[in-house]
PyMOL Python script that loads the backbone (N, CA, C, O; Angstrom):
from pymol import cmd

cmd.read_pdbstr("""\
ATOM      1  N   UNK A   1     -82.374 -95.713-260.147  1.00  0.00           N
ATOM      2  CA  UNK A   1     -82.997 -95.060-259.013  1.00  0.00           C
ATOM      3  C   UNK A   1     -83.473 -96.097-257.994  1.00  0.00           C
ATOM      4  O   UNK A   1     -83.635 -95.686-256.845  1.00  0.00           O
ATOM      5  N   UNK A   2     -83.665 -97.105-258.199  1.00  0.00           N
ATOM      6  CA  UNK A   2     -84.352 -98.290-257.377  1.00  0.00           C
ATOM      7  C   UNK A   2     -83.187 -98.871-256.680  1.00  0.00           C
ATOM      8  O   UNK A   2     -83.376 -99.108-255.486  1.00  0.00           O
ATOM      9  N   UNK A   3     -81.967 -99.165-257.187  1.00  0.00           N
ATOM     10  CA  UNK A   3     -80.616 -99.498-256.370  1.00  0.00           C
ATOM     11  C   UNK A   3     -80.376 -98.192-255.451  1.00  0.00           C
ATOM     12  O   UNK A   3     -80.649 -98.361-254.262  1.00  0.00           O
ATOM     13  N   UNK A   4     -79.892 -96.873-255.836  1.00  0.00           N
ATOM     14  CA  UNK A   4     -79.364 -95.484-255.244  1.00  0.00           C
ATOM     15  C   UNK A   4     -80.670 -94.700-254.931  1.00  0.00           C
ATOM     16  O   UNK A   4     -80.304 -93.620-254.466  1.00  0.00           O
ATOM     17  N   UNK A   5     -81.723 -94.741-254.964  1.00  0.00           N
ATOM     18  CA  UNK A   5     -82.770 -93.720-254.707  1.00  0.00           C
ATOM     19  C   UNK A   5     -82.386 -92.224-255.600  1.00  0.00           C
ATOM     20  O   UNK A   5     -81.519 -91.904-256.414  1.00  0.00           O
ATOM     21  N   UNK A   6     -83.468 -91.593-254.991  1.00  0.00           N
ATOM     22  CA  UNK A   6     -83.332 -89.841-255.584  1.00  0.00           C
ATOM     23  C   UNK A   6     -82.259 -89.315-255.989  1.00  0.00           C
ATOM     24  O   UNK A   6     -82.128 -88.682-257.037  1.00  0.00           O
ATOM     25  N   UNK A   7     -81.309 -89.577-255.067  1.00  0.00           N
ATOM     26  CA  UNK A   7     -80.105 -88.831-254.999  1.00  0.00           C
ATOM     27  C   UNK A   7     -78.763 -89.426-255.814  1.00  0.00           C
ATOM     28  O   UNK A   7     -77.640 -89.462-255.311  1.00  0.00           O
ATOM     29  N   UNK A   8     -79.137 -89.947-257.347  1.00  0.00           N
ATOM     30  CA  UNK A   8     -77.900 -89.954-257.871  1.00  0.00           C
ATOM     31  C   UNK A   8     -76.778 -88.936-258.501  1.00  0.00           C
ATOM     32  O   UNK A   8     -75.738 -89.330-259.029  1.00  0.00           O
ATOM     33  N   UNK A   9     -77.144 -87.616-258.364  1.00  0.00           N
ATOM     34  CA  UNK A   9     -76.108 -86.668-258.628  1.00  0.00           C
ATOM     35  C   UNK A   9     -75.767 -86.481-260.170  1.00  0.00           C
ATOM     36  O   UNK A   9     -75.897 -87.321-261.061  1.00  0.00           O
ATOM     37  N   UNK A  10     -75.157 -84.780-260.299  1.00  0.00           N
ATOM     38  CA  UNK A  10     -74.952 -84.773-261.341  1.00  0.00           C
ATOM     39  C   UNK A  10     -74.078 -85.748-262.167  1.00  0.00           C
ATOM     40  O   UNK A  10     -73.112 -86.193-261.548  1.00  0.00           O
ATOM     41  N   UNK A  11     -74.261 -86.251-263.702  1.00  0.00           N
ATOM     42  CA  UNK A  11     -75.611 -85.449-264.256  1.00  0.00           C
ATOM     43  C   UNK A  11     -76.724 -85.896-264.265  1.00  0.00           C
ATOM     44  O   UNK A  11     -77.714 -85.531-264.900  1.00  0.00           O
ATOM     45  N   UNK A  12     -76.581 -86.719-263.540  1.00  0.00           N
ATOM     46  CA  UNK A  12     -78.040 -87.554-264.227  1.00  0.00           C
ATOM     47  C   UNK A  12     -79.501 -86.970-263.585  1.00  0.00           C
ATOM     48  O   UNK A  12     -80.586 -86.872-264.157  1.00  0.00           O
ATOM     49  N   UNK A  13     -79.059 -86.545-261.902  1.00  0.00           N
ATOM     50  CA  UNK A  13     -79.959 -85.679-261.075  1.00  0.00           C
ATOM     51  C   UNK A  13     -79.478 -84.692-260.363  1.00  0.00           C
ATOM     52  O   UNK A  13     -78.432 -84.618-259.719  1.00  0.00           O
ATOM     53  N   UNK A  14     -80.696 -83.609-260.601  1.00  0.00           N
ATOM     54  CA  UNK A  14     -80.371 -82.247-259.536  1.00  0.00           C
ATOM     55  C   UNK A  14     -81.921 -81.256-259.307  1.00  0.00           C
ATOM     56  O   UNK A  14     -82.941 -81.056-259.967  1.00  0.00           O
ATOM     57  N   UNK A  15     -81.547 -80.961-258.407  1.00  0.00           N
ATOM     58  CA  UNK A  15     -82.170 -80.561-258.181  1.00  0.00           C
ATOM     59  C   UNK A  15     -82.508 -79.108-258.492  1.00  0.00           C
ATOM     60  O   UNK A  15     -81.629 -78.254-258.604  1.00  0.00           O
ATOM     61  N   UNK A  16     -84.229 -78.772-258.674  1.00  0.00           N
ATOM     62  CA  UNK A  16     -84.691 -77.657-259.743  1.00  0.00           C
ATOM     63  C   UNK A  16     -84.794 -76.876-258.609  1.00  0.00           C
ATOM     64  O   UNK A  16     -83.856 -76.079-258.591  1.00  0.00           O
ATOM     65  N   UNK A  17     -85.765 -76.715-257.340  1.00  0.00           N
ATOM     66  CA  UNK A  17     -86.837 -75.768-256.709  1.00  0.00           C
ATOM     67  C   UNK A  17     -87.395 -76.398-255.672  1.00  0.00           C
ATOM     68  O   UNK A  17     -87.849 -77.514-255.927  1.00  0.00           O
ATOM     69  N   UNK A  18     -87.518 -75.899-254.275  1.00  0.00           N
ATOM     70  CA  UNK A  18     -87.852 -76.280-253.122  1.00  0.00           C
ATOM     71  C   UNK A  18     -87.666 -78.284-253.585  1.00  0.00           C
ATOM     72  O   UNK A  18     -86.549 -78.678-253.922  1.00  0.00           O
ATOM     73  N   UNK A  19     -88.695 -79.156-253.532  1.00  0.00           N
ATOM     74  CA  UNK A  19     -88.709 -80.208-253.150  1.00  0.00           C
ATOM     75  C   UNK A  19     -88.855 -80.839-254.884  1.00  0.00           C
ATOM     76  O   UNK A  19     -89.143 -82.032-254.978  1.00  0.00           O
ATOM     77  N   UNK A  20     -88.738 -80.366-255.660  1.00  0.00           N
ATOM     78  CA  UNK A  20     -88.916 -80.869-257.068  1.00  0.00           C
ATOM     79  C   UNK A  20     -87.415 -81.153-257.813  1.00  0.00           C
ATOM     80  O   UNK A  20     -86.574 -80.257-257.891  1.00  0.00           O
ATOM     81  N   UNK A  21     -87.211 -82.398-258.302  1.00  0.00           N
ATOM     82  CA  UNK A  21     -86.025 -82.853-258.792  1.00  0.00           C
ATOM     83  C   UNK A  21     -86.262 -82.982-260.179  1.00  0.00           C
ATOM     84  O   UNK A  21     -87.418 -82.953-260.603  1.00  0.00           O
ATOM     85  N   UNK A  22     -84.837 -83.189-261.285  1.00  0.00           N
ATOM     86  CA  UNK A  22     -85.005 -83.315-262.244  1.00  0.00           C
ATOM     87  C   UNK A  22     -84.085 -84.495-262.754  1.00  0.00           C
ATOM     88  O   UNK A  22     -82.906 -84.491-262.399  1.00  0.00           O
ATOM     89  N   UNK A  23     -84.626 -85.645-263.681  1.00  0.00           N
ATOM     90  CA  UNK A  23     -83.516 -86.618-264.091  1.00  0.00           C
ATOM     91  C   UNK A  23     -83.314 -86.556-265.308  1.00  0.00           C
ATOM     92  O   UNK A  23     -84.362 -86.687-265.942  1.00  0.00           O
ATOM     93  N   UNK A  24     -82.196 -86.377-266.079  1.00  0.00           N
ATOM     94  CA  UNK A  24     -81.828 -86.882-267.352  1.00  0.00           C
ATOM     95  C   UNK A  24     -81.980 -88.285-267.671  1.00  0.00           C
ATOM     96  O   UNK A  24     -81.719 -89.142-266.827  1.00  0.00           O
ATOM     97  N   UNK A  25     -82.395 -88.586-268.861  1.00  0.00           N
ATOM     98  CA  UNK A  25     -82.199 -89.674-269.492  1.00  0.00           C
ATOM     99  C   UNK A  25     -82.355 -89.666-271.077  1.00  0.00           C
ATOM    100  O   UNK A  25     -83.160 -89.147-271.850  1.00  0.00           O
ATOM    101  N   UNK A  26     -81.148 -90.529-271.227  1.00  0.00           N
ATOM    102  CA  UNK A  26     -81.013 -89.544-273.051  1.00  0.00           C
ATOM    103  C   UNK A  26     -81.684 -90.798-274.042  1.00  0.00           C
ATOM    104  O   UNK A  26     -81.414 -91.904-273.574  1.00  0.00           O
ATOM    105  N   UNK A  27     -82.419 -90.848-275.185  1.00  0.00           N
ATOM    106  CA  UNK A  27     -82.800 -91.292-276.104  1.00  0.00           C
ATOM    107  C   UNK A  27     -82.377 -91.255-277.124  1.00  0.00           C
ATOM    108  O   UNK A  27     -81.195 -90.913-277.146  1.00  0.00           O
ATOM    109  N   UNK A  28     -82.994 -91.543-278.426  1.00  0.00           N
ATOM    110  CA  UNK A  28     -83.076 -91.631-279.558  1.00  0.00           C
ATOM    111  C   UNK A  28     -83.440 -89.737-280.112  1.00  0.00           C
ATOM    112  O   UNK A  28     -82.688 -89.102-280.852  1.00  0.00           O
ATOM    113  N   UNK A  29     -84.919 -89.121-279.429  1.00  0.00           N
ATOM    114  CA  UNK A  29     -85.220 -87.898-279.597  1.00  0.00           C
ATOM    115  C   UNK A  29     -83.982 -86.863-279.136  1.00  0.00           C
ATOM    116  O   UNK A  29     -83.739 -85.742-279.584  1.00  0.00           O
ATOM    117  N   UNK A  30     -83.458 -87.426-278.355  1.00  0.00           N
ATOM    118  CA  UNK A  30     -82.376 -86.454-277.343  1.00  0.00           C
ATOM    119  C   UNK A  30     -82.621 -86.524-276.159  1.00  0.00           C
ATOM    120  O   UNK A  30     -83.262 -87.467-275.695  1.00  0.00           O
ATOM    121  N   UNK A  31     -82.100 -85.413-275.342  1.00  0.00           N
ATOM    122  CA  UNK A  31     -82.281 -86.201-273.524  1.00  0.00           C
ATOM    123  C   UNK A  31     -83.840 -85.919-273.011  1.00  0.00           C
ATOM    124  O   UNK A  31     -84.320 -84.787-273.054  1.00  0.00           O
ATOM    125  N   UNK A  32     -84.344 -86.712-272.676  1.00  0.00           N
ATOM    126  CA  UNK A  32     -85.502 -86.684-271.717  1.00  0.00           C
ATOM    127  C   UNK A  32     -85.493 -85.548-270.511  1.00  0.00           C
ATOM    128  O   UNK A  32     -84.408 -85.044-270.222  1.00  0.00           O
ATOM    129  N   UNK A  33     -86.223 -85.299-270.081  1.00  0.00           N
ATOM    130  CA  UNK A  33     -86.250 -84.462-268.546  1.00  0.00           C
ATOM    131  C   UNK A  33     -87.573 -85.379-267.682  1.00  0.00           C
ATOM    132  O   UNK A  33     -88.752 -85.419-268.035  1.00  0.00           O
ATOM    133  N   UNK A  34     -86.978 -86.043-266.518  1.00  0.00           N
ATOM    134  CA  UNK A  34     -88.546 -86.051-266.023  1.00  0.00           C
ATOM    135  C   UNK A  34     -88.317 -85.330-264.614  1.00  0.00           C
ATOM    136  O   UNK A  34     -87.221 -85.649-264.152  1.00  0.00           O
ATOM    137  N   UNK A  35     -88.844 -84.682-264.015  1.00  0.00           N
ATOM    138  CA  UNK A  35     -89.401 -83.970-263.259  1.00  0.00           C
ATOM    139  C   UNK A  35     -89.981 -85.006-261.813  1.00  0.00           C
ATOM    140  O   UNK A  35     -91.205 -84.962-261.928  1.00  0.00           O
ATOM    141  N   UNK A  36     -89.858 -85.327-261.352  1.00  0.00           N
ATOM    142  CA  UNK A  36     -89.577 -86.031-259.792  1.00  0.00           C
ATOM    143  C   UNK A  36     -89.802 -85.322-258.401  1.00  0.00           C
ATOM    144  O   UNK A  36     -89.178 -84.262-258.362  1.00  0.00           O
ATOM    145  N   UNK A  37     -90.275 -85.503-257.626  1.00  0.00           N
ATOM    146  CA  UNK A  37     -90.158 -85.429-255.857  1.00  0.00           C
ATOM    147  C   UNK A  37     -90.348 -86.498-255.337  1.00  0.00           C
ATOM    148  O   UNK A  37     -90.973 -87.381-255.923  1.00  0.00           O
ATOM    149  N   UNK A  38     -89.755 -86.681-253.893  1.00  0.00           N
ATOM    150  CA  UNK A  38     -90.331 -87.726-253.105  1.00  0.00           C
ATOM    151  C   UNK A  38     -90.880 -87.725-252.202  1.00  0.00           C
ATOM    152  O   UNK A  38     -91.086 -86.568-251.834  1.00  0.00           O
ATOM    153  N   UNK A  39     -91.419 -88.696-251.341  1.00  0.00           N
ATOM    154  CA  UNK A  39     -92.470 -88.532-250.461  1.00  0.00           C
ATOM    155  C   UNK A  39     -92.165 -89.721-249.454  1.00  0.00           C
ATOM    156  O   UNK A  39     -91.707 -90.858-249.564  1.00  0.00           O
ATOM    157  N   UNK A  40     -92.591 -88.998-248.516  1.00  0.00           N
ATOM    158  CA  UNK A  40     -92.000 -90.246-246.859  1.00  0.00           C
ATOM    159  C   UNK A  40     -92.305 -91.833-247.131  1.00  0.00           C
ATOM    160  O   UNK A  40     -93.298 -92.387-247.603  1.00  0.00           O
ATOM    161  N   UNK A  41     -91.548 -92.144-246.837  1.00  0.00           N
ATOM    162  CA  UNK A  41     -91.306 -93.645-247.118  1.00  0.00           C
ATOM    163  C   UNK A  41     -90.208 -93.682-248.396  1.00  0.00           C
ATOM    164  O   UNK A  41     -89.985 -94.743-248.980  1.00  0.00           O
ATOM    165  N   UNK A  42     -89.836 -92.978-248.609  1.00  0.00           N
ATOM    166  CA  UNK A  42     -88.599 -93.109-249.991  1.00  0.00           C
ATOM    167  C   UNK A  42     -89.854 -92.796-251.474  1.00  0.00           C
ATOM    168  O   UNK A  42     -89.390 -93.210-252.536  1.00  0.00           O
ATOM    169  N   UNK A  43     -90.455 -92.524-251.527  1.00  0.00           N
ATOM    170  CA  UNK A  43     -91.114 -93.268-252.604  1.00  0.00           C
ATOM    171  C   UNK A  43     -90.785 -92.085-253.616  1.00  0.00           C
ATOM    172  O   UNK A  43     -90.661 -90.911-253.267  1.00  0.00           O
ATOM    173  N   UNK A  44     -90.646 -92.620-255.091  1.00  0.00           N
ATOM    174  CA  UNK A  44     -90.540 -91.476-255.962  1.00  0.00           C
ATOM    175  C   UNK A  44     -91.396 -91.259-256.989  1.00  0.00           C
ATOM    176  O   UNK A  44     -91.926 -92.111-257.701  1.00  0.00           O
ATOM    177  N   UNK A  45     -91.532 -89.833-257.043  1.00  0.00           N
ATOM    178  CA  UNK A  45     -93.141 -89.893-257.806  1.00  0.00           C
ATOM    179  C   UNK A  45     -92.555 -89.011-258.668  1.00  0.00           C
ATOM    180  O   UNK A  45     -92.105 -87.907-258.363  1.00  0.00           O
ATOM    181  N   UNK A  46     -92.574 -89.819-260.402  1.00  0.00           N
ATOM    182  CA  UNK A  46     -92.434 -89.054-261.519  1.00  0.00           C
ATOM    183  C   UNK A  46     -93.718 -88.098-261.689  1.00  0.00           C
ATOM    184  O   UNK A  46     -94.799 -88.678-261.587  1.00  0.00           O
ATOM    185  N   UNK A  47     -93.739 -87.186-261.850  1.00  0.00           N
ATOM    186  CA  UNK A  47     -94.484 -86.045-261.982  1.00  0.00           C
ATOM    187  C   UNK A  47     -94.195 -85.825-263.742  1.00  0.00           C
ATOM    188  O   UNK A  47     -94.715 -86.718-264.412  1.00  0.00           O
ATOM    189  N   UNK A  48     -93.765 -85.216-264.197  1.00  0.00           N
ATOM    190  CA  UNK A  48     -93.983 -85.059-265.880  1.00  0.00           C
ATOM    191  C   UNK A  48     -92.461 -85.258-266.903  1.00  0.00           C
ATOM    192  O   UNK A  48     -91.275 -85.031-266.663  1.00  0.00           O
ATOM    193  N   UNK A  49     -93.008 -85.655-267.808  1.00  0.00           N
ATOM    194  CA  UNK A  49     -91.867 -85.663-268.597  1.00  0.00           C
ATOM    195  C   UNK A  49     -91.857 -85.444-270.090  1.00  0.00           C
ATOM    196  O   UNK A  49     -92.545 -86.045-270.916  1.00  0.00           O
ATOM    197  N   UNK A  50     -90.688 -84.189-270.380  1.00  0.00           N
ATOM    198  CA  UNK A  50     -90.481 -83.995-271.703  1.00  0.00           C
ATOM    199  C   UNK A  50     -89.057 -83.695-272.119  1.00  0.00           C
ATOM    200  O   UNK A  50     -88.160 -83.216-271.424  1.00  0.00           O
ATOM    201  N   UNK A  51     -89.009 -84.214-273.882  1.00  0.00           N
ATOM    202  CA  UNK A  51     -87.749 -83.943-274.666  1.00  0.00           C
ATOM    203  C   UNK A  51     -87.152 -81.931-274.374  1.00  0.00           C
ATOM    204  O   UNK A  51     -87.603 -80.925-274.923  1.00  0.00           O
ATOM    205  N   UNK A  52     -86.262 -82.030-273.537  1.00  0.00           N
ATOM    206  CA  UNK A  52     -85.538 -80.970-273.152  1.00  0.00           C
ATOM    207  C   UNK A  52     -84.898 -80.834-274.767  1.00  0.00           C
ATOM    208  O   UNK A  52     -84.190 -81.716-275.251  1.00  0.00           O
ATOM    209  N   UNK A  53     -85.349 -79.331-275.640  1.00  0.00           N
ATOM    210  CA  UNK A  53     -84.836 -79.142-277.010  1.00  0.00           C
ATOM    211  C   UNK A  53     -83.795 -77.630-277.032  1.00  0.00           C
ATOM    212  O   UNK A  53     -83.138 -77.289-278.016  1.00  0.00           O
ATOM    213  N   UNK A  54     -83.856 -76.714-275.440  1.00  0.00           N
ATOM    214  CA  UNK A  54     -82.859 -75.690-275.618  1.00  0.00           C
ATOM    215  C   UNK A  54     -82.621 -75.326-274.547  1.00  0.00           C
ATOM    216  O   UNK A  54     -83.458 -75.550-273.673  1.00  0.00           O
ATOM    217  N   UNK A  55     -81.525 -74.703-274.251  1.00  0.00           N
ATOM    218  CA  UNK A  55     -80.630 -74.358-273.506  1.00  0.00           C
ATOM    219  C   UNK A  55     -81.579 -74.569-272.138  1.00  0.00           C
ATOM    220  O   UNK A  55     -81.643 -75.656-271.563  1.00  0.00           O
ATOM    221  N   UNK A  56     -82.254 -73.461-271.731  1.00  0.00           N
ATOM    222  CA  UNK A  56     -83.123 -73.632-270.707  1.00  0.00           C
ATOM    223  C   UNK A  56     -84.703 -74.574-270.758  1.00  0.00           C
ATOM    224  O   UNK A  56     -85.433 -74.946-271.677  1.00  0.00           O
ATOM    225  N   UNK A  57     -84.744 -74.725-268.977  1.00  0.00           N
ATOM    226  CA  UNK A  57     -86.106 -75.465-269.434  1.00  0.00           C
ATOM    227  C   UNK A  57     -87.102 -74.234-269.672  1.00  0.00           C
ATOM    228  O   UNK A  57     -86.764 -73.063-269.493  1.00  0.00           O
ATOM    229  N   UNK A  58     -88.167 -74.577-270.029  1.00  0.00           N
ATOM    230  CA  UNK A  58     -89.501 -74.056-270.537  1.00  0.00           C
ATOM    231  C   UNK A  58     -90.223 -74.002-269.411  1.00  0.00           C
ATOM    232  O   UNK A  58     -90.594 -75.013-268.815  1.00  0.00           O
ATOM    233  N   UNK A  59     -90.514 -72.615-268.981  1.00  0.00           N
ATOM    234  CA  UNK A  59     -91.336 -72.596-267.356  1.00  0.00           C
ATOM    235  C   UNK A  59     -93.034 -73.532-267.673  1.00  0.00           C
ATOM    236  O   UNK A  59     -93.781 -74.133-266.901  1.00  0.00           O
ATOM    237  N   UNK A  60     -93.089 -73.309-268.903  1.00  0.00           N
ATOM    238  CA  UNK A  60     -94.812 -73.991-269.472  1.00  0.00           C
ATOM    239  C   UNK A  60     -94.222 -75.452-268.040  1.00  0.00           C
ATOM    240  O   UNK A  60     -94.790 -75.713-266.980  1.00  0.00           O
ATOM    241  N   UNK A  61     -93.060 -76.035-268.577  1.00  0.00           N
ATOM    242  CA  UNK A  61     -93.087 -77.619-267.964  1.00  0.00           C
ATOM    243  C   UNK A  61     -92.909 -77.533-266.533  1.00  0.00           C
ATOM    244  O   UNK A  61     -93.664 -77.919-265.641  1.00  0.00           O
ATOM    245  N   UNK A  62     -91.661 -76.899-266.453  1.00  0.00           N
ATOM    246  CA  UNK A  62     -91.844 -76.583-264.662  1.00  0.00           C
ATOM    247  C   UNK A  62     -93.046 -76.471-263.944  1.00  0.00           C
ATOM    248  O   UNK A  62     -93.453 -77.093-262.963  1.00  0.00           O
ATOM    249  N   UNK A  63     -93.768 -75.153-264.914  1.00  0.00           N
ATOM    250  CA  UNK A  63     -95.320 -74.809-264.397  1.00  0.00           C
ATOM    251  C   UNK A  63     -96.572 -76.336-264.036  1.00  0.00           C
ATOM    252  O   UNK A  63     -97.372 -76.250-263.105  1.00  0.00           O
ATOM    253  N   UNK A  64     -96.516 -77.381-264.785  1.00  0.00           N
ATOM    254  CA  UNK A  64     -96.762 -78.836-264.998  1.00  0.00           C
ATOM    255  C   UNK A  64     -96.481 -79.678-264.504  1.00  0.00           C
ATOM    256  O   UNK A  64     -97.187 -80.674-264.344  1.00  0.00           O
ATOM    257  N   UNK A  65     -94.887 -79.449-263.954  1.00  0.00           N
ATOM    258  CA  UNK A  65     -94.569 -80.350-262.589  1.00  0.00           C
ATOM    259  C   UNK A  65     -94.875 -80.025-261.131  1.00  0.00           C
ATOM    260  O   UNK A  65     -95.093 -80.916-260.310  1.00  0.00           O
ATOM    261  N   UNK A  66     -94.886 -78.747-260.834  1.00  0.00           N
ATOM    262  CA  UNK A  66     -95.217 -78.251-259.669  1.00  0.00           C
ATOM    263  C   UNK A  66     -96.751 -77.990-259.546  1.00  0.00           C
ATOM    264  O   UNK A  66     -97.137 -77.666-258.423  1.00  0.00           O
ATOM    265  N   UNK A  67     -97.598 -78.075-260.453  1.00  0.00           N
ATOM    266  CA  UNK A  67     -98.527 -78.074-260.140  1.00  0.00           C
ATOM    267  C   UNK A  67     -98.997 -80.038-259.877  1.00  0.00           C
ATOM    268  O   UNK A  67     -99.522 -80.621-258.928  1.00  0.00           O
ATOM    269  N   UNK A  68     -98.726 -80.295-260.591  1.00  0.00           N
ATOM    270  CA  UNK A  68     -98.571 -82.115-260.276  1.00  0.00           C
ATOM    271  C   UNK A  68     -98.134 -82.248-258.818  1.00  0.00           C
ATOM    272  O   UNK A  68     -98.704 -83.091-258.125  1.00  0.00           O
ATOM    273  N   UNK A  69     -97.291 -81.580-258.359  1.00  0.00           N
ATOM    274  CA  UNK A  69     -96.325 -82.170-257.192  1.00  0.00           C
ATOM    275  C   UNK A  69     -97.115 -81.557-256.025  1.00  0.00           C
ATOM    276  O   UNK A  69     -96.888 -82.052-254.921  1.00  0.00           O
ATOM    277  N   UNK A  70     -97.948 -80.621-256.094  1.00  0.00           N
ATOM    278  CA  UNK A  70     -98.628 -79.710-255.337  1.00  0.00           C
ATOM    279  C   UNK A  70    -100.008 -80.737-254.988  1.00  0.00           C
ATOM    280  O   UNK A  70    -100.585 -80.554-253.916  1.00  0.00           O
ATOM    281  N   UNK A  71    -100.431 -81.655-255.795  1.00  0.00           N
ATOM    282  CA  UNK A  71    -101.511 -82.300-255.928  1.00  0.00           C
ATOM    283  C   UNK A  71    -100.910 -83.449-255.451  1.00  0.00           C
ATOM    284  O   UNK A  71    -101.663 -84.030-254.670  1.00  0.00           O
ATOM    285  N   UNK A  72     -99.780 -84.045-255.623  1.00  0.00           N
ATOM    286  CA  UNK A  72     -99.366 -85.330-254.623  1.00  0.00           C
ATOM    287  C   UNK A  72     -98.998 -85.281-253.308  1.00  0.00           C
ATOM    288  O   UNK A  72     -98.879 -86.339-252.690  1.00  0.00           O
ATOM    289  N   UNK A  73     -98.714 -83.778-252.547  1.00  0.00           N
ATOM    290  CA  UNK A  73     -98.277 -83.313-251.160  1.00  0.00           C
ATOM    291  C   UNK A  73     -99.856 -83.600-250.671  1.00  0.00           C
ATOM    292  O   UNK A  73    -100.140 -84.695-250.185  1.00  0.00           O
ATOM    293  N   UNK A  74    -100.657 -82.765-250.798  1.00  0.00           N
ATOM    294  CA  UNK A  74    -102.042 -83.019-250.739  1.00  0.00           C
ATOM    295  C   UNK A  74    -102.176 -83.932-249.903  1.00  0.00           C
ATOM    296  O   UNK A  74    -102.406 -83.863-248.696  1.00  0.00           O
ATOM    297  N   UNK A  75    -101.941 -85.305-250.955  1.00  0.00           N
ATOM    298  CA  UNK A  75    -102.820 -86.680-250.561  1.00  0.00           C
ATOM    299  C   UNK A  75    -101.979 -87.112-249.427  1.00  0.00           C
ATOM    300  O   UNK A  75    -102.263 -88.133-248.801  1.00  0.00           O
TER     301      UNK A  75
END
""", "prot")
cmd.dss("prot")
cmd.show_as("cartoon", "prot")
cmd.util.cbc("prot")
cmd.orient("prot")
């Protein structure tokens, strides 16, 4: 992300909901999800992250990133 910014494309990124992004990154547990937006000046602000375990995400986490991301527009 620091060479290409936000926008490296499926699969690794896509986008969830208005201004909130999502990145894969796979482990040892299985793939990661972190949850991302950015903000003027390029900057990228990980907002939350968890082991994605089924088919869909879990609105609990969505609910966790957008409220995070709602609190970094703010400032």
């Amino acid at each position: 992300m620091i060479e290409f910014g936000a926008n490296l494309g499926m699969p690794h990124t896509k986008p969830i909901e208005n201004d909130l992004f999502e990145l894969r990154v796979k482990s040892k547990e299985g793939i990661a999800r972190v949850f991302f937006c950015t903000k003027i000046g390029k900057r990228i602000i990980m907002l939350h992250v968890f082991i994605k375990k089924t088919q869909k995400t879990p609105k609990k986490e969505l609910f966790i990133a957008n409220k995070r991301m709602l609190e970094v527009i703010k400032q």
